[in-house]
C-alpha positions in Angstrom: 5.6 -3.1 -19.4 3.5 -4.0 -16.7 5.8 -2.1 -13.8 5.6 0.9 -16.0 2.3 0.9 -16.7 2.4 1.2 -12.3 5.0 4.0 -12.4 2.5 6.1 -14.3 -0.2 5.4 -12.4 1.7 6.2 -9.2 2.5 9.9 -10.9 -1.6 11.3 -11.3 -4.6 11.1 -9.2 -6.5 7.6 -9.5 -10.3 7.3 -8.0 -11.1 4.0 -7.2 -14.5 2.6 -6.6 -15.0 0.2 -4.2 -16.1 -3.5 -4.8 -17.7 -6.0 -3.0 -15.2 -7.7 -1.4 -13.8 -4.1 -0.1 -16.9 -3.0 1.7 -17.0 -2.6 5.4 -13.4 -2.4 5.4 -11.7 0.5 7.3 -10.6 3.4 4.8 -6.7 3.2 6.2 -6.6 -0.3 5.5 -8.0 -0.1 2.2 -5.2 2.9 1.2 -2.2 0.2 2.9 -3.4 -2.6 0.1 -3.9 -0.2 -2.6 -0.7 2.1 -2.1 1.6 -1.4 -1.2 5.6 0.2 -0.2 4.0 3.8 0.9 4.7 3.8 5.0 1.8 3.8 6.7 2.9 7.0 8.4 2.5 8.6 4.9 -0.9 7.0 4.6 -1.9 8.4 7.6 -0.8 12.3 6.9 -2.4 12.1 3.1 -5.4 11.0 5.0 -5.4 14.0 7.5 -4.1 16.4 4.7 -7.4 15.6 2.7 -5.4 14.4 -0.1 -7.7 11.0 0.1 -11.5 11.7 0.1 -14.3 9.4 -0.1 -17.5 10.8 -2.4 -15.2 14.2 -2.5 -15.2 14.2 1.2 -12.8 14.3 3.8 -12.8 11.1 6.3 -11.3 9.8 9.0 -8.8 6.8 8.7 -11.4 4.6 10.4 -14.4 5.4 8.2 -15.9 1.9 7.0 -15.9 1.7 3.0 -19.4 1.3 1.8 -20.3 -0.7 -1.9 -19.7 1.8 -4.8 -17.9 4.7 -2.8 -15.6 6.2 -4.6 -12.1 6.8 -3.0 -9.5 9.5 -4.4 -6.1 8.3 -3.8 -3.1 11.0 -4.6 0.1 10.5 -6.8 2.2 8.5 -4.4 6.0 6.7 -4.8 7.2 3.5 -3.6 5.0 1.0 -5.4 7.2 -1.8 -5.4 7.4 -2.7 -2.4 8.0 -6.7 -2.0 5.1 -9.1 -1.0 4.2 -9.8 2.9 7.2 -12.1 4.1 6.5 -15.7 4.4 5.3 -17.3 7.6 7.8 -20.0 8.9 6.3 -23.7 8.5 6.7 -23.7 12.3 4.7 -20.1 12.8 1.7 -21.7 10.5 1.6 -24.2 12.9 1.5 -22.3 16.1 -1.3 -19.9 14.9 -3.5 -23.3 13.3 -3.0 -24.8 16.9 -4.1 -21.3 18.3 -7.5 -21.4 16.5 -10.2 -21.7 19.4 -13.4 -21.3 17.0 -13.9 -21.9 13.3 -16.9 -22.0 11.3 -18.1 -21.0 7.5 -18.2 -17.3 9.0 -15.1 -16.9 11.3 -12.4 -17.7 12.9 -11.3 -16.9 16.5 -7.8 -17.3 17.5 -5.7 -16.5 20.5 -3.4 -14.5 19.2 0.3 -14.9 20.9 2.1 -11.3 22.5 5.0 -9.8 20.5 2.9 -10.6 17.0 1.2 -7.7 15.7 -1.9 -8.0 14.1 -1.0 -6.6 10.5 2.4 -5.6 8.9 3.4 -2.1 8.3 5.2 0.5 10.0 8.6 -1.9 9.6 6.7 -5.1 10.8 6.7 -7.4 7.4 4.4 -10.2 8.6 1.2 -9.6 11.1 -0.9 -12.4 12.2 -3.3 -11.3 9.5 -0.8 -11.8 6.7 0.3 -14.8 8.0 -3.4 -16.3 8.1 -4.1 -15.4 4.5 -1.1 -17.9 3.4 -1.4 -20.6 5.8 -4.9 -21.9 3.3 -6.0 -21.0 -0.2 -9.5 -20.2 0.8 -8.1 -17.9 3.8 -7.1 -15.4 1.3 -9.4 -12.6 1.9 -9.4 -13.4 5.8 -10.1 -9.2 7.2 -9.3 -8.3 11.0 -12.8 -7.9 12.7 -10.9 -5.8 15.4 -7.3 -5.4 16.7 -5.4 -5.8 19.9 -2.4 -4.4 20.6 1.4 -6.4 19.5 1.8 -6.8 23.0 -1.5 -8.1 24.4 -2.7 -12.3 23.7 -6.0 -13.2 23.4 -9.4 -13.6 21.8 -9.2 -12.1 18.0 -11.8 -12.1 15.9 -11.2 -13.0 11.7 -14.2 -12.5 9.3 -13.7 -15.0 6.8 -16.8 -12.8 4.5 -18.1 -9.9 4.0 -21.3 -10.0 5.6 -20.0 -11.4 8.7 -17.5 -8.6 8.8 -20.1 -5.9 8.3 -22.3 -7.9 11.4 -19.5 -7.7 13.4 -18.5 -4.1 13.0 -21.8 -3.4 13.7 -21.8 -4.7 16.9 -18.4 -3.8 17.8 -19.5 0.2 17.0 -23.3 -0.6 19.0 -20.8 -1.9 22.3 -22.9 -5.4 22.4 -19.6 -7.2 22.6 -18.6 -8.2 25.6 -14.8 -8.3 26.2 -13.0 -9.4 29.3 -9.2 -9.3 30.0 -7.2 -10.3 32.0 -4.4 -7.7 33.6 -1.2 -8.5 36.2 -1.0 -5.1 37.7 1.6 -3.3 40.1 0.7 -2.9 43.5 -2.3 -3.7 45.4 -5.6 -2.4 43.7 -8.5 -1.3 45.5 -11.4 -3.3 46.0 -13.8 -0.4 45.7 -12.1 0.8 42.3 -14.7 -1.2 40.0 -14.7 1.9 37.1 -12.6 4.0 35.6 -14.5 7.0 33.5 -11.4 8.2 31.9 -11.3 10.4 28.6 -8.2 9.6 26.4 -6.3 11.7 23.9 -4.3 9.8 21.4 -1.2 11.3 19.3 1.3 10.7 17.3 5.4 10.9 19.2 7.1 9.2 16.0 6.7 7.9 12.6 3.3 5.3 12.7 3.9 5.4 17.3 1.4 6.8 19.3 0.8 7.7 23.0 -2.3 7.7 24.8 -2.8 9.9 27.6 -5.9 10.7 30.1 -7.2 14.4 28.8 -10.6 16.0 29.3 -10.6 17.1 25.6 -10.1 13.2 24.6 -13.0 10.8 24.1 -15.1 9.3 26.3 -13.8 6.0 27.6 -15.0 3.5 30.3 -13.7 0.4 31.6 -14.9 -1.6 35.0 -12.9 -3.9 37.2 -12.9 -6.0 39.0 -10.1 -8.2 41.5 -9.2 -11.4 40.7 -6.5 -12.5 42.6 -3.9 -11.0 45.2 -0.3 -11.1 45.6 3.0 -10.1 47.3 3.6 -6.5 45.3 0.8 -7.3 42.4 -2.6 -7.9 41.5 -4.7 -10.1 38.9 -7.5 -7.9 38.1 -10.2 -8.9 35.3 -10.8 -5.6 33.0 -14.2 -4.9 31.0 -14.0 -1.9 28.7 -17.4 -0.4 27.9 -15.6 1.8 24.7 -13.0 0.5 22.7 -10.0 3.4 22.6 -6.6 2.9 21.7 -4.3 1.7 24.9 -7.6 1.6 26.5 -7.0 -0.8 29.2 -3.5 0.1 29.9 -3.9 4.1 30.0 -6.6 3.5 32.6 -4.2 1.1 34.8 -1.7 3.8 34.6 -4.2 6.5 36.0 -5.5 4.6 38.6 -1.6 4.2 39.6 -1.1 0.4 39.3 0.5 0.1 35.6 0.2 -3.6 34.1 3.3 -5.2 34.4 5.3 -5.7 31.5 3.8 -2.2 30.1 7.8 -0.4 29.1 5.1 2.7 27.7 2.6 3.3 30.0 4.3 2.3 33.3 6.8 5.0 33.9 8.6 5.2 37.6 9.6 1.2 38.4 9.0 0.4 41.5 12.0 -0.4 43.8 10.8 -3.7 43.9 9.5 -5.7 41.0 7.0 -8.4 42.1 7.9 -10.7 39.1 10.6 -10.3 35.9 8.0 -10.2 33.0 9.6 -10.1 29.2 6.2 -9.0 28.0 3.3 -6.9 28.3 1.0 -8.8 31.0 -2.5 -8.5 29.8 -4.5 -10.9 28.1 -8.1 -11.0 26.0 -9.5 -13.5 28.2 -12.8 -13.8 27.1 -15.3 -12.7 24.3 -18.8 -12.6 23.8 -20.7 -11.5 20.4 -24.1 -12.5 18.7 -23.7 -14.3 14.2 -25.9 -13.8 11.7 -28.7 -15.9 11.2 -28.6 -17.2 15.2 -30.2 -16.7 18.4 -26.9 -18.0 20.2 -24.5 -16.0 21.8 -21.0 -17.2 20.8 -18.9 -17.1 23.7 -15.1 -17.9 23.7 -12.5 -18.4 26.2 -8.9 -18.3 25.3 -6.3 -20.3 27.7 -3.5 -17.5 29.1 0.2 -17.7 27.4 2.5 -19.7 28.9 4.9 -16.4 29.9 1.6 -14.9 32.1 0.3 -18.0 33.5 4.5 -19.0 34.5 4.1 -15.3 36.3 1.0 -16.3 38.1 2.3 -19.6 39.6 5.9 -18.1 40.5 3.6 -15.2 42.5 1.7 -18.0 44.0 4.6 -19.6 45.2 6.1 -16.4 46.7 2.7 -15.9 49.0 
């Protein structure tokens, strides 16, 4: 009764208003809860086709949902799709021993390469969906920002919604301060301290995209800075002022030192690799926001993985 009763749901136009436990989230990952087995590549084109509007309007996938919006969704197929796979006992583990900060508010965890964020797109468990089973009261756990599959790091979790709507906040006002952490090819300058950069993002595949340096993209800025030297490589500390797609890694790639590790962005290899790396070498070192209700700063440090810091001491041995 009750999967029919979804079948015909799926076959008209629904418009669903949005609660408050929905608000400040980002309209594409509102559609990918509501609309659970449609590919997020579908999500996306019924989002750029206008078939989804918000208050009868066209938005963008990233517009943040507001308390009593009301959001059009289209006749759509595939709604029974299975539940987010279940983390290992062994994976809950790893990402409860990865927690760096926790509090009534948040949660800050250094996130481990090769784990993507959220599921979709063929990925059936992301960090995210993960979280939300390793406790009962980590059930509505929301992504205050993302980082790539491939990068580690500082991640930000808002455990409410009026942290989450701080946060954004601050995140779309650039008082955030983010440092990383990149092992790049080659010897960098030591006068190359900013890279002012447009980018251009589009779509190659199905839910894939490519990022590339274009004076019709949008503005983007990062500074650097050197950390450490080696033989065929360098440690350089990366500070992006914007907060683009790729951001990081593009701009390594048009200053012609790719980050190591990087099988999308580094094109040519050189002749010689410095160092065998299995993964994408950069890391969200540090992180720096402001919490409701506090004059503090909150300020957090994540350790590097063990794949990039074994890197860093086999480079140190071969100087």
């Amino acid at each position: 009764m009750s999967s029919s009763k979804t079948q015909d749901e799926t076959q008209k136009v629904q418009l669903v208003r949005v609660l408050e436990p929905q608000v400040g989230q980002r309209l594409d990952n509102f559609l990918i809860r509501q609309l659970k087995g449609v590919p997020r590549s579908r999500i996306y084109r019924l989002i750029r086709r206008g078939e989804v509007r918000v208050n009868k309007k066209r938005c963008k996938p990233e517009r943040k949902l507001e308390l009593g919006d009301q959001v059009r969704i289209p006749p759509y197929s595939g709604s029974s799709s299975p539940a987010p796979a279940k983390p290992s006992p062994a994976l809950q583990t790893f990402l409860l021993d990865s927690i760096l900060v926790e509090n009534e508010q948040l949660l800050v965890i250094n996130k481990p390469t090769g784990l993507a964020v959220h599921g979709g797109s063929g990925i059936q468990l992301g960090l995210i969906e993960a979280l939300r089973q390793s406790k009962p009261e980590w059930a509505q756990l929301e992504l205050a920002h993302r980082l790539d599959r491939e990068t580690s790091g500082c991640l930000i979790i808002a455990k409410n919604t009026l942290f989450l709507k701080h946060i954004q906040r601050e995140f779309k006002a650039r008082t955030v301060k983010k440092n990383y952490l990149a092992l790049v090819y080659g010897s960098w300058p030591e006068t190359l301290v900013e890279i002012d950069a447009a980018l251009e993002k589009s779509e190659i595949a199905a839910g894939e995209r490519i990022v590339r340096v274009s004076d019709s993209g949008k503005p983007a800025l990062t500074r650097f800075a050197v950390v450490e030297r080696y033989r065929g490589a360098t440690l350089v500390e990366a500070m992006p002022e914007t907060g683009r797609t790729h951001q990081i890694r593009v701009h390594c790639q048009h200053a012609g030192h790719a980050i190591i590790g990087d099988s999308k962005y580094t094109g040519k290899m050189p002749k010689k690799e410095p160092c065998k790396a299995r993964s994408l070498c950069l890391h969200a070192w540090k992180i720096e926001f402001s919490v409701p209700n506090s004059e503090t700063l909150l300020k957090v440090q994540a350790p590097l993985n063990n794949h990039l810091q074994s890197l860093l001491d086999e480079l140190n041995k071969s100087q």
